[in-house]
N, C-alpha and C positions, 0 to 999 in steps of 0.2 A: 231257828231259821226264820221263820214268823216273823218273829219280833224283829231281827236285822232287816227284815224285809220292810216294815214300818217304820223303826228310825230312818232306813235309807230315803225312802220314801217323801218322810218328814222334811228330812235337811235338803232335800231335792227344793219340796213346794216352800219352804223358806225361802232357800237362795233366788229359787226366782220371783217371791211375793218379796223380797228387797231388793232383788235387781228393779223388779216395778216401780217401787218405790223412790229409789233413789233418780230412776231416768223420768220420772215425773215429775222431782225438783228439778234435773238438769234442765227440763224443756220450760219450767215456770222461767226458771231463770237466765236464758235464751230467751223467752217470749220478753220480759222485765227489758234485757238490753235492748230489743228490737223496737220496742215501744219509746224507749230514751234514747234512740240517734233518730226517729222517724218521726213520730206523733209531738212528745213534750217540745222540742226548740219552736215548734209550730206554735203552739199551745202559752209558750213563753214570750214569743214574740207579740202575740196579739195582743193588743193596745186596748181593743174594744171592749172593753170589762162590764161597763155600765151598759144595763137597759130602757130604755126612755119609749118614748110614743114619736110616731115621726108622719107628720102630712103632707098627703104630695101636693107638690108646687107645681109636677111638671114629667110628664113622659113621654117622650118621644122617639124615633128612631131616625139615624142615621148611618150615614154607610161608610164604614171605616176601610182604608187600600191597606193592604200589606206586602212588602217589597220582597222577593224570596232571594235576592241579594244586592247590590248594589248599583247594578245596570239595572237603571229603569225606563224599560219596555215593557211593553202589553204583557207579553208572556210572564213575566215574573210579576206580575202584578195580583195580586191574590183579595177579594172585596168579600165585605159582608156585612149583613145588617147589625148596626151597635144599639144595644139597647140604653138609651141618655134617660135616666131620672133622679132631679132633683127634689128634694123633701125639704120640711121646713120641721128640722129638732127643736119640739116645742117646748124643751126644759129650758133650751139656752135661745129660743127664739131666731135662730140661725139659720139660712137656704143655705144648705149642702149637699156633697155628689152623695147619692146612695149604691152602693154595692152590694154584691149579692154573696158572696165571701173574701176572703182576704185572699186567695188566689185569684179571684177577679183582679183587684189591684195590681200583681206581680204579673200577672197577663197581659192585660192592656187598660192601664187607670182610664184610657176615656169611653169605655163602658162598661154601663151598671150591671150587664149580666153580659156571659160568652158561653151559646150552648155549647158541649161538649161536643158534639160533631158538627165540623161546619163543609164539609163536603158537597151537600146537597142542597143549594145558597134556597131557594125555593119552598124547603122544609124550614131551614130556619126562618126564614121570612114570616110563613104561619107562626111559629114558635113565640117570636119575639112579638107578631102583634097579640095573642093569646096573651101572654105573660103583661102588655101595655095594657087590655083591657081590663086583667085581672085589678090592677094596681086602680087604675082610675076607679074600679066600679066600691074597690075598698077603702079607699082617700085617707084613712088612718088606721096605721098597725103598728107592732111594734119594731124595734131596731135597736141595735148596739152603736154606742160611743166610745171617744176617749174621754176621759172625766179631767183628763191633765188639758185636752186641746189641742196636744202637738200634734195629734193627726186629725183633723178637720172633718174627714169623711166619716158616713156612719155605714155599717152594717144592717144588710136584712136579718142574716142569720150567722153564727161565729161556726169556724169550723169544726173546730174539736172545742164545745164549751165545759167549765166543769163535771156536768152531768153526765156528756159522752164520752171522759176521758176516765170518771169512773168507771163507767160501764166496760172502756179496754183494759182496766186492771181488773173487773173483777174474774173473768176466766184465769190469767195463770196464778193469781192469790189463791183459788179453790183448788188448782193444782198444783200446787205447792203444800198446802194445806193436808191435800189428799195424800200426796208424797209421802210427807213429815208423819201424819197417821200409820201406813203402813209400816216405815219402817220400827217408829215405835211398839208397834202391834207384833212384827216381827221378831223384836228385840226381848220384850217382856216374854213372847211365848220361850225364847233361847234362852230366860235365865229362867223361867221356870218347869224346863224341861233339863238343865242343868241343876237345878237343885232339886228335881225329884229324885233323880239321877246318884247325886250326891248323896240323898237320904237312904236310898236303897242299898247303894254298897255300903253306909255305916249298917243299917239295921243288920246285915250280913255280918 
């Protein structure tokens, strides 16, 4: 009675050290697709490959309106301060826009940076002269290009660059990794609890 009590036991913490196992590949491989419709097209599209040195030419602020639909009046008229800085890519010797990532560009190409909350026009105001000081008081740092030149403008910083898109595979790899582990750790323990199995009713 013991012993049925042990096997059952057994085939219990099996089933569920493979159920563990297997729904920790399912979720690596959910996290894989989630990364390839969200992060990689990003990642593919960006042009800015090359890293260069970039001096500024120029930073200033000005105040960009935005319409919140096609009647314009006061009230739909929405303003904020744009952060304008040009630098001078000193591989290619070129004055160009500098941007702060490549959703900068898809937001609004005529500035170099857009703080994420612009609600509080007076907050950003400080922000964007803080971030103008920063720039002048550093006059050379680095920045991404394109190396082809079809896109002209350069990057402060890229947004998913190869480093950090390493860094979102290596979570569900180790859990997949982990997965694939257990189940095989499950599987060898069930063939050699079937072949012990085996050996006893022969010695029988």
């Amino acid at each position: 009675m013991l012993g049925k009590k042990l096997v059952m036991a057994q085939k219990r913490g099996e089933t569920r050290a493979l159920c563990l196992g297997l729904g920790m590949v399912a979720c690596s491989v959910i996290m894989y697709f989630f990364i390839g419709i969200t992060i990689m097209p990003f990642y593919k599209r960006s042009v800015w490959i090359k890293e260069s040195v970039c001096k500024l030419m120029k930073a200033g602020i000005k105040e960009v309106h935005f319409f919140y639909n096609e009647s314009i009046s006061d009230e739909n008229i929405f303003h904020y301060p744009c952060l304008d800085v040009q630098v001078n890519l000193t591989v290619l010797g070129q004055v160009v826009m500098l941007y702060h990532t490549e959703e900068t560009i898809d937001k609004n190409p005529k500035c170099s940076y857009i703080p994420p909350n612009l609600e509080d026009y007076n907050e950003v105001q400080r922000l964007v002269e803080t971030i103008v000081d920063s720039f002048r008081k550093a006059k050379l740092f680095p920045c991404h290009y394109d190396p082809s030149r079809e896109e002209t403008s350069v990057l402060y910083q890229r947004l998913y660059p190869p480093e950090k898109l390493l860094i979102t595979f290596i979570w569900p790899t180790l859990m997949w990794i982990g997965g694939v582990l257990i189940v095989i750790m499950v599987k060898i323990s069930q063939y050699f609890s079937l072949l012990s199995a085996t050996q006893n009713k022969t010695g029988i």
